[in-house]
C-alpha positions in Angstrom: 0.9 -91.8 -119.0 -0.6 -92.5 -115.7 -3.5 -94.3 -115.9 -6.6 -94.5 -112.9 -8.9 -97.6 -114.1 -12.1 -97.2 -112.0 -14.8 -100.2 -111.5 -11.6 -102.6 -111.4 -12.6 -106.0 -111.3 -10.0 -109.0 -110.1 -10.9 -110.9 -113.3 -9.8 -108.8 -115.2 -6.4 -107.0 -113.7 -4.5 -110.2 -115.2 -5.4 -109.5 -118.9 -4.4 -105.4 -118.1 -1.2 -107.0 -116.9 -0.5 -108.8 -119.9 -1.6 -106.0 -122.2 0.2 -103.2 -120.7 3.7 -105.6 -120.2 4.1 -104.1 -124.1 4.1 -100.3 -123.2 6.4 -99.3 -120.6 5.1 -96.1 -121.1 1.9 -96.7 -119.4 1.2 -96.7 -115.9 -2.2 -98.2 -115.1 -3.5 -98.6 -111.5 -6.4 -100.1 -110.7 -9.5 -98.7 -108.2 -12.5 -100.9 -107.4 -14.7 -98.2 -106.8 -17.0 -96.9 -109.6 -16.4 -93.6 -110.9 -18.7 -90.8 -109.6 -18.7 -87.5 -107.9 -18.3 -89.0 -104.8 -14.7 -91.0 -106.1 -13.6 -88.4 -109.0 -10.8 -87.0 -106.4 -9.3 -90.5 -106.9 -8.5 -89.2 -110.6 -5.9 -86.5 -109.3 -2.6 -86.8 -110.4 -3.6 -89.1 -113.6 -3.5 -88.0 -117.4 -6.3 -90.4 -117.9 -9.2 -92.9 -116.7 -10.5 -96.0 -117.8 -14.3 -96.7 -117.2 -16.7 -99.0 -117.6 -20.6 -99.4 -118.5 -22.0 -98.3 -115.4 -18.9 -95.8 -114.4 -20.5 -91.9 -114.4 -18.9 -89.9 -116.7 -21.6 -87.2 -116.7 -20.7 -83.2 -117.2 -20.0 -82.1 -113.6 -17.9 -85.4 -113.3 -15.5 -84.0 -116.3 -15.5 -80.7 -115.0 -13.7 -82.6 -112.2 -11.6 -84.4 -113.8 -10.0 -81.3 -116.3 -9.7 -79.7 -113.3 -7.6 -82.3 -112.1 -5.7 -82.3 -115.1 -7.1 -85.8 -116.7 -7.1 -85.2 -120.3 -8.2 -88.7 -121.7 -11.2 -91.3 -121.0 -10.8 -94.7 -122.3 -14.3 -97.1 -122.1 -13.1 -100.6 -122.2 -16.9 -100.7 -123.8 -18.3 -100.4 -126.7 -21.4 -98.3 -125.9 -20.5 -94.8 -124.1 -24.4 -93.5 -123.1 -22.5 -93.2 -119.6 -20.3 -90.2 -120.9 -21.8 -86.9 -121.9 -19.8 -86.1 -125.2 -20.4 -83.0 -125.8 -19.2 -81.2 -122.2 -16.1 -84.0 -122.6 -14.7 -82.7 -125.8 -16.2 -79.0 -124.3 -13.5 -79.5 -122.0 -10.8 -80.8 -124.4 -11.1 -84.4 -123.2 -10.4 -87.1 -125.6 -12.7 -89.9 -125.3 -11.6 -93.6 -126.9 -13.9 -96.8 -126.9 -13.7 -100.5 -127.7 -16.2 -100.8 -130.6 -16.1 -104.6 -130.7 -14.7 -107.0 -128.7 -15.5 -110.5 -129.6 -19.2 -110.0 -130.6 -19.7 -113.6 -130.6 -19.2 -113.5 -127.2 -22.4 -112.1 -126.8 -24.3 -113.2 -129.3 -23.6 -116.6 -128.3 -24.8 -115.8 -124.6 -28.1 -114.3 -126.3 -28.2 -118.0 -127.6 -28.0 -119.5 -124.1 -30.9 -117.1 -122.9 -32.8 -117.9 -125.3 -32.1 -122.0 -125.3 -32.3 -122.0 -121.4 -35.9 -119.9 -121.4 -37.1 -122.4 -124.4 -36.3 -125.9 -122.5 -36.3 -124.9 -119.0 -33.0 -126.7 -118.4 -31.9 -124.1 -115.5 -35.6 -125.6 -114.0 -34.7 -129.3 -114.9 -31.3 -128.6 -113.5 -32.6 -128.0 -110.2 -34.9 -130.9 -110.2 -32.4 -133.5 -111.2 -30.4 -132.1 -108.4 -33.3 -133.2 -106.2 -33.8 -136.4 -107.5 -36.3 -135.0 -109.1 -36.7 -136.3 -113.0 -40.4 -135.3 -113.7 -41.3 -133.8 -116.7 -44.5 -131.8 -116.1 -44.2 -128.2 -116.5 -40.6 -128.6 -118.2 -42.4 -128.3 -121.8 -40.4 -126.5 -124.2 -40.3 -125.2 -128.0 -37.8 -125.5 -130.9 -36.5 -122.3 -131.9 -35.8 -124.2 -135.6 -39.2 -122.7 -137.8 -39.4 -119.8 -135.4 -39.5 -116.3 -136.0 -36.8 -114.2 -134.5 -36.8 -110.3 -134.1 -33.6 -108.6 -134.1 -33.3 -104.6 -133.1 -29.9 -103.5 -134.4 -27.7 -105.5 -136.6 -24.2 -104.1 -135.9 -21.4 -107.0 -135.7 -23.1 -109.1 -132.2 -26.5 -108.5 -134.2 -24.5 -110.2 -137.1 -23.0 -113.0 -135.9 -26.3 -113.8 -134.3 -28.3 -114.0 -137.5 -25.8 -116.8 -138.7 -26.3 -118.7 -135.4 -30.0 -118.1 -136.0 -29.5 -119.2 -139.4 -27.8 -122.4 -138.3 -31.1 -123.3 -136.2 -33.2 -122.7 -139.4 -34.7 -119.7 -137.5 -36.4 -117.0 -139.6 -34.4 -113.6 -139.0 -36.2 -110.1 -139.1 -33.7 -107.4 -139.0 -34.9 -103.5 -138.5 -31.7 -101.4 -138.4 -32.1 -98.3 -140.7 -28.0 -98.3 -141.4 -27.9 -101.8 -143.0 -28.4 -103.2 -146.1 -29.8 -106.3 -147.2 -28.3 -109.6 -145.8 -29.3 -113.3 -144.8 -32.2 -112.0 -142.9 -35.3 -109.9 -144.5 -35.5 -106.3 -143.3 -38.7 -104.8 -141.8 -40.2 -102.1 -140.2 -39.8 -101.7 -136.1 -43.8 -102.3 -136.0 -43.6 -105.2 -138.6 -41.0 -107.1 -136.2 -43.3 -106.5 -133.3 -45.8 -108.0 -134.7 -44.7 -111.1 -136.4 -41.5 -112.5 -134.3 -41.9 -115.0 -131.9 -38.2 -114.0 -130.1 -37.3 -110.3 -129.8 -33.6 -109.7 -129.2 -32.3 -106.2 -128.8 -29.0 -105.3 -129.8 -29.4 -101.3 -130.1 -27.1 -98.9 -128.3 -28.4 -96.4 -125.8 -29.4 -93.0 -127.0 -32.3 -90.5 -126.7 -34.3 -92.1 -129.7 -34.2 -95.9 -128.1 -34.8 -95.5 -124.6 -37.6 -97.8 -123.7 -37.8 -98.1 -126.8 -39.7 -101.5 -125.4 -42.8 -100.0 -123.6 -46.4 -100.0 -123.3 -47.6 -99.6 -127.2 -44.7 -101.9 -128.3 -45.8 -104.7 -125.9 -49.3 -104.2 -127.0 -48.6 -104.7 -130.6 -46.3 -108.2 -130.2 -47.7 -111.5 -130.1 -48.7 -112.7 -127.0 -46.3 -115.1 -125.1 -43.4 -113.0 -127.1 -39.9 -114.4 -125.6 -38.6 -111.0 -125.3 -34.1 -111.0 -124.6 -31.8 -108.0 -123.9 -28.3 -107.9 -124.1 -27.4 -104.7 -125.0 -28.6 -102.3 -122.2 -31.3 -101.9 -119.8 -33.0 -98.7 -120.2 -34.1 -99.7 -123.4 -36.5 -101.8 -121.8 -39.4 -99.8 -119.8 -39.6 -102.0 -116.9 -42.6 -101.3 -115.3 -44.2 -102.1 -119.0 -42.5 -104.9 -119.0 -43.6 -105.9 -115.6 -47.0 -105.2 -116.5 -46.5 -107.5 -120.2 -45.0 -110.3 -117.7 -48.2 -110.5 -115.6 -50.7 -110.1 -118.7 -48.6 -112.7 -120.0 -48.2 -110.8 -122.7 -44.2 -111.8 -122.7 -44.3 -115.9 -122.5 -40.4 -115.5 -122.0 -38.2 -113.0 -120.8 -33.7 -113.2 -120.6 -31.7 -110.3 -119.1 -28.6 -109.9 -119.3 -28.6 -106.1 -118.5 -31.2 -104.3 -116.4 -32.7 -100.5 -116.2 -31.2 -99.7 -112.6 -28.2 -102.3 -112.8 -25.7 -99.7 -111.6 -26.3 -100.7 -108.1 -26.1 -104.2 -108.4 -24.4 -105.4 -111.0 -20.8 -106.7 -110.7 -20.7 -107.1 -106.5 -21.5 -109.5 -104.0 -24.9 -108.6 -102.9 -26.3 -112.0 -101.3 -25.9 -110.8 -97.9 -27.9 -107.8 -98.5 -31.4 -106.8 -98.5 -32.0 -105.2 -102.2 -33.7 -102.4 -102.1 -35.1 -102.1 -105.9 -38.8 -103.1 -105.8 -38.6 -103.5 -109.8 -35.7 -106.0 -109.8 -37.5 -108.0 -106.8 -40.3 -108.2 -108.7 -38.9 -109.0 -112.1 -36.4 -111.8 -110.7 -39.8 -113.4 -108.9 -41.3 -114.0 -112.2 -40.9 -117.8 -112.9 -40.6 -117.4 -116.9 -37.9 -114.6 -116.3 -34.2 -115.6 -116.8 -31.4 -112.7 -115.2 -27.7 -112.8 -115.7 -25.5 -109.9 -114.5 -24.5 -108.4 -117.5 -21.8 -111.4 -118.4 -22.6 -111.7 -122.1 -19.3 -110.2 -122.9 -17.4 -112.3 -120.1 -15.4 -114.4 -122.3 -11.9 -115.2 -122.0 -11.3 -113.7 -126.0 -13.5 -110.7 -125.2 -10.9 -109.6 -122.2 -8.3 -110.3 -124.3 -9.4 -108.0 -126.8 -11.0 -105.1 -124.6 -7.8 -105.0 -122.6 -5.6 -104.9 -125.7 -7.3 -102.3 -127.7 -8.1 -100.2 -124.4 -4.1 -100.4 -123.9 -3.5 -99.9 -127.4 -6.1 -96.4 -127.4 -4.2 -95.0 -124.6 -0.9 -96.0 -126.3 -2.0 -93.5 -129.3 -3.4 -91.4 -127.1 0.0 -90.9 -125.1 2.0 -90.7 -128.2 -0.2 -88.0 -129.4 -1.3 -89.8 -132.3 -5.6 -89.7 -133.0 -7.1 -93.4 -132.5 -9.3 -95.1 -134.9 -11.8 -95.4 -132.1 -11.7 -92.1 -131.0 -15.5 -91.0 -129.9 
């Protein structure tokens, strides 16, 4: 099986390496451009691509690519909003994912946001690095008593109720396909009004875009710490821009962002950015912004690049995968 990985990323060529060293059956070469209509031609000659998160894998881009004779996509993710289902197994494509990959990784990064935003240390970092060692305006709060919101409590929601736990944090859980657990389930409205920390861990889909807008801003607590790891649309961001100035959100972490596709994961500090949105938000002095590393641990590339090589593995021997989409 020939393989075209698209979005390629030098970090992460050395864990392929080490995965695919096991299959001499697979072929994988490695493109740093992202997939689109613009680079789907790169695709001919392969039985399958490998995308990531902000790779387009939309209907016209499939057309492509069965007419260029790719009959597999493999998302080193675990969300897939990026690929339109439905015309890919229209087409007779077979679609694979990573469903978790070290979901401490990022629940432990969702930690960092959240301990960074509530003692300023990025702020007293800078200062000390001046000489500076005043405290005024480094204030912070313990998140130990606090009230933490969680949207979605899949296996990173999970493992960050017991780290929440740990801190003797109080966990709110809405997730409709969950049972009881160490947290107390409420409704969506419920956690809006009574956490202090909102973190979303929620896929993508029609029902949860923005699912953070106007009315939901309106109904949390003001000076909400609001943190998003999962994916950007599900934050509105011009209601969220708006909740920043009312100060309506006291705190807010990104690790993902609405229109990230065209900055995330490159080099762009010689270059003017062009999104008004993202200027604004990253001007905001109680706003924290990360480029979607939450996942950027060495176990988590271990893991995606084994089970991604271990998908197309099945896929190539004609055998269905357990994480078929």
């Amino acid at each position: 099986m020939k393989v075209a990985l698209f979005s390629s990323q030098k970090y992460e060529k050395p864990f392929f390496n080490d995965a695919v060293s096991a299959y001499p059956n697979l072929d994988i070469a490695h493109f740093e451009h992202a997939l689109s209509m613009e680079t789907v031609s790169l695709a001919s000659g392969y039985d399958a691509i490998c995308v990531f998160v902000n790779d387009d894998v939309n209907a016209c881009v499939l057309a492509e690519l069965a007419e260029l004779g790719v009959k597999f996509v493999a998302l080193r993710c675990a969300g897939y909003n990026n690929v339109d289902i439905e015309a890919a197994h229209a087409l007779g494509i077979q679609v694979v994912r990573v469903p978790a990959y070290s979901p401490e990784a990022v629940a432990e990064h969702c930690i960092a946001l959240m301990l960074t935003l509530a003692r300023k240390t990025h702020k007293a970092y800078n200062r000390v690095r001046e000489e500076n060692f005043d405290l005024n305006g480094l204030l912070g709060f313990n998140i130990h008593n606090k009230t933490v919101g969680i949207i979605g409590c899949g296996k990173i929601g999970q493992s960050l109720v017991s780290i929440l736990n740990g801190f003797g944090a109080h966990t709110l859980v809405f997730d409709p396909n969950i049972g009881e657990g160490s947290y107390t389930k409420v409704s969506l409205q419920m956690l809006f009004e009574q956490s202090d920390i909102i973190s979303l861990h929620c896929p993508l889909t029609d029902a949860t875009h923005h699912l953070l807008n106007d009315e939901a801003f309106d109904i949390m607590k003001p000076g909400v710490m609001v943190i998003n790891t999962s994916r950007g649309a599900l934050i509105d961001t011009q209601a969220c821009i708006k909740a920043l100035k009312s100060k309506k959100i006291g705190y807010l972490g990104l690790d993902v962002y609405e229109q990230e596709s065209e900055l995330f994961f490159k080099d762009r500090s010689e270059d003017i950015i062009q999104d008004d949105d993202f200027i604004r938000l990253s001007g905001f002095p109680n706003v924290l912004i990360t480029g979607h590393q939450g996942f950027f641990t060495k176990e988590a590339l271990v893991e995606i690049a084994s089970t991604t090589v271990e998908n197309l593995n099945m896929l190539d021997c004609g055998e269905e995968s357990p994480n078929s989409v």
